[in-house]
BAFI-3210 file (N, C-alpha, C; in Angstrom, 3 decimals, decimal comma, padded with zeros to 6 digits):
// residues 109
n [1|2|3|4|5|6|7|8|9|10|11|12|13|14|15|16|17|18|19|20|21|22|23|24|25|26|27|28|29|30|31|32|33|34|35|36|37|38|39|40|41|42|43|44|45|46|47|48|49|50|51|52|53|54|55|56|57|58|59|60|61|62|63|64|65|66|67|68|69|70|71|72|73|74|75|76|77|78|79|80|81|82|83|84|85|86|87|88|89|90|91|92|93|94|95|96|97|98|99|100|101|102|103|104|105|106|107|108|109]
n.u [025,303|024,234|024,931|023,429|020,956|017,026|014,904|011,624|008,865|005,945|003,151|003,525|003,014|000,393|-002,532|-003,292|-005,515|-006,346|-007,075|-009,082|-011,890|-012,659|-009,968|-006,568|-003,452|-000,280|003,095|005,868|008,454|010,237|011,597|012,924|014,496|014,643|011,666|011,246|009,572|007,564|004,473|001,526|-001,155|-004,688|-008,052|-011,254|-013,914|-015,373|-014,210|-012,355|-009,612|-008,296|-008,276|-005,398|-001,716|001,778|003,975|006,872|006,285|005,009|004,906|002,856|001,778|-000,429|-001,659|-003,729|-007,097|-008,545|-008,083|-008,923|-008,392|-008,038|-009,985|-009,836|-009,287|-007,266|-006,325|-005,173|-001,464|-000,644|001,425|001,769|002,923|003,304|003,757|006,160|004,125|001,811|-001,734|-004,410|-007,045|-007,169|-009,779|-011,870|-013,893|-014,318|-012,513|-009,139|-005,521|-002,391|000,838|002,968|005,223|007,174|008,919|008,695|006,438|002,970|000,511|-001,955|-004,936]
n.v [014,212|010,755|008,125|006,193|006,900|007,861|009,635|010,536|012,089|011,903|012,942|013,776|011,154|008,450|007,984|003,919|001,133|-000,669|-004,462|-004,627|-002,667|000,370|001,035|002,851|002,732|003,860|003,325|003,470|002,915|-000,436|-003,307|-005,942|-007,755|-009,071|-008,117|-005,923|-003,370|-000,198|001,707|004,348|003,622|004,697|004,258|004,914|006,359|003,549|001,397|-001,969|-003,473|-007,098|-010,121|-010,983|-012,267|-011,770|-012,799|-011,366|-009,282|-006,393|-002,688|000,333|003,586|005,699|008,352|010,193|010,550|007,234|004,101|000,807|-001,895|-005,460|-005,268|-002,744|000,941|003,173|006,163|009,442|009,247|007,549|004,881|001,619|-001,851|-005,185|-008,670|-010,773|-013,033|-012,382|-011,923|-010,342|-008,167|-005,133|-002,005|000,624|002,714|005,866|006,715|006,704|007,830|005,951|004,831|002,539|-000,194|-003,096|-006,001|-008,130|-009,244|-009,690|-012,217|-013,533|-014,204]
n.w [-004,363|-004,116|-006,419|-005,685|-004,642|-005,112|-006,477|-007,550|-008,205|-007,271|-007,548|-010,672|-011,252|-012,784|-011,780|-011,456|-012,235|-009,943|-009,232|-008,031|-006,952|-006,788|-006,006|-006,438|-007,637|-007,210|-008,527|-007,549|-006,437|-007,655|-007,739|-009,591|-008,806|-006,219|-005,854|-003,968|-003,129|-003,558|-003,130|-003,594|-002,483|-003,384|-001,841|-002,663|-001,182|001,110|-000,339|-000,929|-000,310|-001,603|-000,014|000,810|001,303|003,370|002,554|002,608|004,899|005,264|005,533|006,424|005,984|006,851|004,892|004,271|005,402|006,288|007,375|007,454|009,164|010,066|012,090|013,144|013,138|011,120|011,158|009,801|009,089|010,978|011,322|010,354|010,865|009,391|010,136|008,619|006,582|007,663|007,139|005,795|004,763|003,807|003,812|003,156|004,843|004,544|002,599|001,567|001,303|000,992|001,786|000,705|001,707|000,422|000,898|-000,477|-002,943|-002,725|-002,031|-003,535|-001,840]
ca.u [024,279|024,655|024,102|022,334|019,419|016,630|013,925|010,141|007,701|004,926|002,445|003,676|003,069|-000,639|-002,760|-003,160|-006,147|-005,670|-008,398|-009,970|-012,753|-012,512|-008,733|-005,664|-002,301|000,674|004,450|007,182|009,710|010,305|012,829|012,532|015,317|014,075|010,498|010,550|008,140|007,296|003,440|000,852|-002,531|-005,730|-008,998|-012,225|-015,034|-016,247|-013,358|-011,526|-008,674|-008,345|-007,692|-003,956|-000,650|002,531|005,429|008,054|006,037|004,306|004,934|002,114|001,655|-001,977|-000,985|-005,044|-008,362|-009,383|-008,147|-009,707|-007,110|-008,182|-011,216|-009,234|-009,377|-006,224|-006,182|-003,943|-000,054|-000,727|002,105|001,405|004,147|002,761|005,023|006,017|003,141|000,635|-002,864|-005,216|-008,199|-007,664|-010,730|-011,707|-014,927|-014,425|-011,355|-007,645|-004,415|-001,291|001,942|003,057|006,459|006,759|010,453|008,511|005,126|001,757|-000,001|-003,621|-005,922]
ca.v [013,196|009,786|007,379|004,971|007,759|007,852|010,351|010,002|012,589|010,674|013,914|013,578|009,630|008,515|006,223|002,893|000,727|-002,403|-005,601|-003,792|-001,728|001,622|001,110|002,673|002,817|004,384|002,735|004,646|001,464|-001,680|-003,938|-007,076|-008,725|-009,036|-008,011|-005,038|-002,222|001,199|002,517|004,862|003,131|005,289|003,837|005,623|005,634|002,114|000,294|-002,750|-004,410|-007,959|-010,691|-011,079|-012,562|-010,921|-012,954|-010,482|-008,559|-005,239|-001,840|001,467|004,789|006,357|009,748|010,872|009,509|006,847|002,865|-000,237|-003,333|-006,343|-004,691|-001,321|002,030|003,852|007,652|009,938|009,466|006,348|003,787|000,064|-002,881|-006,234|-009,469|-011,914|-014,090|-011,986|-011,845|-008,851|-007,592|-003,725|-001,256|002,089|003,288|007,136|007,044|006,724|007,557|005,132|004,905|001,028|-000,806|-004,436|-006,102|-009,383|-009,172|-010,028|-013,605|-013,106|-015,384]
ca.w [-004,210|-004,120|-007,327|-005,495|-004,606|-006,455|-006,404|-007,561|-007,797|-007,164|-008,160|-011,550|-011,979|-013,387|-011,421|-012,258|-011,808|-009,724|-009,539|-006,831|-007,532|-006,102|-005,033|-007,208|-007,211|-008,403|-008,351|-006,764|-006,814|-008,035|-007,838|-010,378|-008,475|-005,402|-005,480|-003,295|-003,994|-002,528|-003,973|-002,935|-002,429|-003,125|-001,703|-002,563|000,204|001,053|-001,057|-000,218|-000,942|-002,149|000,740|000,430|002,143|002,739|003,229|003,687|005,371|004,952|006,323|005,682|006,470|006,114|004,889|004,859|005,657|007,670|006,535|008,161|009,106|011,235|012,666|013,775|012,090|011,447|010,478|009,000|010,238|011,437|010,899|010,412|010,176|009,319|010,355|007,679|006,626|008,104|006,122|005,974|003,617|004,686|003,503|004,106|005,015|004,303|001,878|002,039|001,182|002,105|001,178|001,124|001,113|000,565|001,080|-001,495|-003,480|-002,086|-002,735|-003,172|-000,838]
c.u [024,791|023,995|023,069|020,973|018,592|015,156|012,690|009,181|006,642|003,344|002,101|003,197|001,106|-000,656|-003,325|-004,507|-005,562|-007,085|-009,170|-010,483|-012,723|-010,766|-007,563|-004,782|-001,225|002,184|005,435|008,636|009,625|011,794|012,734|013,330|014,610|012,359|009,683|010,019|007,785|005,822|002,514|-000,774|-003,246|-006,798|-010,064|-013,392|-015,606|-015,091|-012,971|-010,476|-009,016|-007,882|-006,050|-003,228|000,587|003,813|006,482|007,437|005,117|004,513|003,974|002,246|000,149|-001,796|-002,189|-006,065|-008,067|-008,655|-008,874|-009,127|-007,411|-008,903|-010,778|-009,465|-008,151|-006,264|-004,704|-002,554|-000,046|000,409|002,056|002,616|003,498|004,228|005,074|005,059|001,872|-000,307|-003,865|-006,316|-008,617|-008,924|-010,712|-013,403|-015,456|-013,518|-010,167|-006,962|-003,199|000,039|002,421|004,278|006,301|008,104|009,665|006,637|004,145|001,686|-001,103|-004,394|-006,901]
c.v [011,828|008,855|006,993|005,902|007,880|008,549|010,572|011,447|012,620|012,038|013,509|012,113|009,499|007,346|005,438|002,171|-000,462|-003,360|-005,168|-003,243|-000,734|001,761|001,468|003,188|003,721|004,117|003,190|004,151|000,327|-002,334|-005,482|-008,479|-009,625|-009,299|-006,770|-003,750|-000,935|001,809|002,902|004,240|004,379|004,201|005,061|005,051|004,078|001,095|-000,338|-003,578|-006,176|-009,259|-011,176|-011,740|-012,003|-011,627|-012,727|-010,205|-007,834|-003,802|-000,506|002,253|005,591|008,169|010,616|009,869|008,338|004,948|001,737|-001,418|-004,133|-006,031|-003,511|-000,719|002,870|005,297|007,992|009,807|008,571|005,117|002,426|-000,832|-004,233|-007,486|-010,361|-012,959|-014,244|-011,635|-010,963|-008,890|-005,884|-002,863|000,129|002,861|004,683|007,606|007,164|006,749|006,811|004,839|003,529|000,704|-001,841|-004,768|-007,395|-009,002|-010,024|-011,494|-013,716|-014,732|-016,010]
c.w [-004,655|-005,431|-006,729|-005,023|-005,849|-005,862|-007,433|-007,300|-008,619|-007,624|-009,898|-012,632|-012,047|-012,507|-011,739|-011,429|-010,848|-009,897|-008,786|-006,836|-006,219|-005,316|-006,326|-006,991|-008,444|-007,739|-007,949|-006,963|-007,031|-008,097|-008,413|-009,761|-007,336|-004,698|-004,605|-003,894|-002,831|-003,906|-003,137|-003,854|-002,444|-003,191|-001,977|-001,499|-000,117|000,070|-000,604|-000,925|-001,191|-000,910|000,136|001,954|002,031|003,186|003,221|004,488|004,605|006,301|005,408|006,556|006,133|006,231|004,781|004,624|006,484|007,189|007,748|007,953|010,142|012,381|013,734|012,691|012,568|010,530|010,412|009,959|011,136|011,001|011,219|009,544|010,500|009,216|009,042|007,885|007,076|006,583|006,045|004,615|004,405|003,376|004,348|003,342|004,471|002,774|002,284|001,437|001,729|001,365|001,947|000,965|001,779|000,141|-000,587|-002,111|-002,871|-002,923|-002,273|-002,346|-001,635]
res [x|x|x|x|x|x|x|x|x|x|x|x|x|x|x|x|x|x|x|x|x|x|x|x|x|x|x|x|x|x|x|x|x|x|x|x|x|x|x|x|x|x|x|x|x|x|x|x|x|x|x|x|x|x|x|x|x|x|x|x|x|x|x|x|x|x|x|x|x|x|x|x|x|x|x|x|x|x|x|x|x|x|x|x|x|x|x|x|x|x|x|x|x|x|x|x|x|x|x|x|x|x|x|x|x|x|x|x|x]
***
């Protein structure tokens, strides 16, 4: 195996509130240099995220339940890549899991 791998199980890790009521997370990666980040979003029914900007980007995966992005609904196994500088306030009607990676950190709206 290769140093540079680095394995995470994300079971094991405790989740963390964020400012978001009904929405929490738990950290997978970080990179202080950089900024980039790999964490799994939980929404509870009816939660929403925080209007935000993403200029790297943003790429998700909705690994269950239902999320709600720019007046679409994306279910489970759904993959979503957001362009640099794109802006969103995603929610989720039923509940969701999502697994997020971000090349630079968000900048709240």
């Amino acid at each position: 195996m290769s140093a540079a791998s680095l394995f995470v199980d994300g079971g094991s890790l405790e989740w963390r509130p964020t400012p978001c009521a009904g929405v929490r997370w738990k950290k997978l990666y970080f990179d202080a240099a950089s900024g980039e980040s790999a964490v799994l979003l939980e929404f509870a029914p009816g939660a929403a995220y925080d209007a935000h900007r993403h200029p790297g980007g943003e790429t998700y995966l909705v690994l269950a339940g239902e999320l709600e992005d720019g007046g679409k609904r994306y279910g489970a196994h759904t993959y979503v890549r957001h362009a640099p500088g794109s802006a969103h306030r995603p929610s989720s009607p039923s509940g969701a899991l999502v697994f997020v990676t971000l090349p630079r950190p968000i900048e709240t709206l």
